[in-house]
Structure formats: C-alpha cells, structure tokens
N, C-alpha and C positions, 0 to 999 in steps of 0.2 A: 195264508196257508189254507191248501183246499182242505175238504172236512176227511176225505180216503186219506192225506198225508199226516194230519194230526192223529187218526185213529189207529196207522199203522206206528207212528212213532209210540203212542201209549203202549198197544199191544205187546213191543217189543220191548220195552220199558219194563213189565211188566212180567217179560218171562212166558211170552207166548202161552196164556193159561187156560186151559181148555175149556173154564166156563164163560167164554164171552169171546167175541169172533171180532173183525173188523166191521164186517157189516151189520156186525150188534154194537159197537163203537158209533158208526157212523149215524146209524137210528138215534142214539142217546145225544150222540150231542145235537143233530135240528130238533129234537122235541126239550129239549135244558137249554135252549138260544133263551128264553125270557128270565131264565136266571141269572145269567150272562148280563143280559143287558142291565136289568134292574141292580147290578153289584157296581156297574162302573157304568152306567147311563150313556150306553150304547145302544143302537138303533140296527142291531142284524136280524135278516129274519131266515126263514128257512124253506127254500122254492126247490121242489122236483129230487129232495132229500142234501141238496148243497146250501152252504150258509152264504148269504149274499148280502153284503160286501163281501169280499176274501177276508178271513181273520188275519189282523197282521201277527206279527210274531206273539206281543207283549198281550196282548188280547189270547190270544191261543194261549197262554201260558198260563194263565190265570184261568182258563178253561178245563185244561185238564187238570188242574188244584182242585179245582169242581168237583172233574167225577171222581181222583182223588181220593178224598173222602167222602164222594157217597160207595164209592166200590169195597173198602176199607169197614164202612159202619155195615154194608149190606155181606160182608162176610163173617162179619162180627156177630150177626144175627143168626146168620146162618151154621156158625159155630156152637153159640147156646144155644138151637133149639136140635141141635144134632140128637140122635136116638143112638141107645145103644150103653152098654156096659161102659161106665167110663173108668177103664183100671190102670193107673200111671206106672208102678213099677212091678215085676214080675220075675223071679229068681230059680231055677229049680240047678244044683249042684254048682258047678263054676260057670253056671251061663246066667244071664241075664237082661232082659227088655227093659228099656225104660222109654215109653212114653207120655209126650205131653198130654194134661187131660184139654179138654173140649172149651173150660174154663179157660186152661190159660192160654192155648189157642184165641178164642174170643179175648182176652185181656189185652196181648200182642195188636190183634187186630184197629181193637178200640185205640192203642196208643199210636199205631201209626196216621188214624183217622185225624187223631189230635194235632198229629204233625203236621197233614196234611192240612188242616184247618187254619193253624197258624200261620204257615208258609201263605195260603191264600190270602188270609186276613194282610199279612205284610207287603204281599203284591199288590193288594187292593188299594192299599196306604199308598206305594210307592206310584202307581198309577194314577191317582187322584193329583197327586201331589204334582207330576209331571204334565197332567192336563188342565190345572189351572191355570186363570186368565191371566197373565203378569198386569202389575199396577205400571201404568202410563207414567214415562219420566219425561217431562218435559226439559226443551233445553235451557230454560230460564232456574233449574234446579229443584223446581217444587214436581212435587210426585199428586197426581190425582189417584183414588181409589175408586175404578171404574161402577162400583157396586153402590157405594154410598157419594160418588161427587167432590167427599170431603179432598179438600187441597193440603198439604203437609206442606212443609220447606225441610230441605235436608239442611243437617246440622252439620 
C-alpha cells in the first residue's frame, strides 16, 4: 500500500478533520517507519517521502493503530491544556446548553487512545504469531526445533 493511499484512507476514517491534511499524514508516517519496524522487525525505510518496500496490507494496518493512538493521546493533550471558562451546563427560563467540559472531552480522547493501543498490541500478537518460523517435520515423524536442534518424536 503506497504511503498517499494509506493517508487518504485514515483521513477519511477519520471524518476528514481539519487539523491534519494528507500530506501531514504522509510526512508522519516516513518519519514513524522506525517505530513500525522495531514493533514487528521489519526493515522499511523512507526514500523521497515513500516507504519502500510498498507496505503490504497487515503491515499498513498495524501502522495506522500507530498513529491511532498517537493522534487520540495528542488530542487528549490538546484538550486539557485548552484555555478558557470551562462551564458544562447553562439554563436561563425553558431553554438550555449543555456542554461537555474540556475534562471529559480529554477522558473520551484518552479512552479511544486505550483502544487504540489494544487493537495494536493484538495485531502486534497476531503478526508475530503468523510470521514465525514453523518447526521442521520430518517424514520419519520426529519434528526438529529449528532454534534449538532439539529432535522430538510425535506421539
């Protein structure tokens, strides 16, 4: 997946939100490639603003879990350090406002972050899981463990 189709699918994801563009998408993810890599020990890098190899899908998906929750923690922040009267509800005869304060805006933020965290964390898991080495079965029935040599015999 090239890095402009990944960033348009977040952006769109995402409710087209006016603090961040695609080509602020497409910056973030070649300069967060070495996060990427160090999570699932992949070897992309980032040439002329494209990630190169092409991200395959399972790889891309576990990338934008990435920004994910940094985009979720960096609104969160942006929420507590908001300025400004924070007044939640407001009444005057039969009319009424009620908004949320800045607090639980930021609380919202932070748990989406958390979900997003997890969701990673378990892609992380299921990728690992799918790119390990299978153990050598030989036709004589005994299984070798390519790591350590050791011979088993199945039962």
């Amino acid at each position: 997946m090239k890095t402009v189709d990944l960033s348009a699918s977040i952006y769109t994801d995402l409710g087209s939100p006016s603090g961040i563009s695609i080509p602020y998408l497409c910056t973030w993810f070649v300069a967060n490639l070495g996060e990427l890599n160090n999570l699932i020990t992949t070897t992309y890098s980032g040439v002329s603003g494209q990630i190169s190899p092409e991200l395959i899908d399972e790889d891309a998906n576990i990338f934008k879990h990435i920004f994910y929750a940094d985009y979720y923690e960096r609104l969160a922040v942006q929420n507590m350090n908001a300025a400004g009267v924070d007044w939640v509800y407001i009444q005057e005869g039969d009319s009424t406002i009620r908004r949320a304060s800045s607090n639980d805006r930021s609380k919202t933020f932070l748990s989406l972050q958390k979900q997003a965290i997890a969701k990673l964390d378990m892609l992380i898991k299921l990728y690992r899981a799918n790119q390990s080495i299978p153990r050598d079965i030989r036709d004589d029935g005994n299984i070798t463990d390519p790591e350590t040599g050791v011979t088993s015999i199945e039962a």
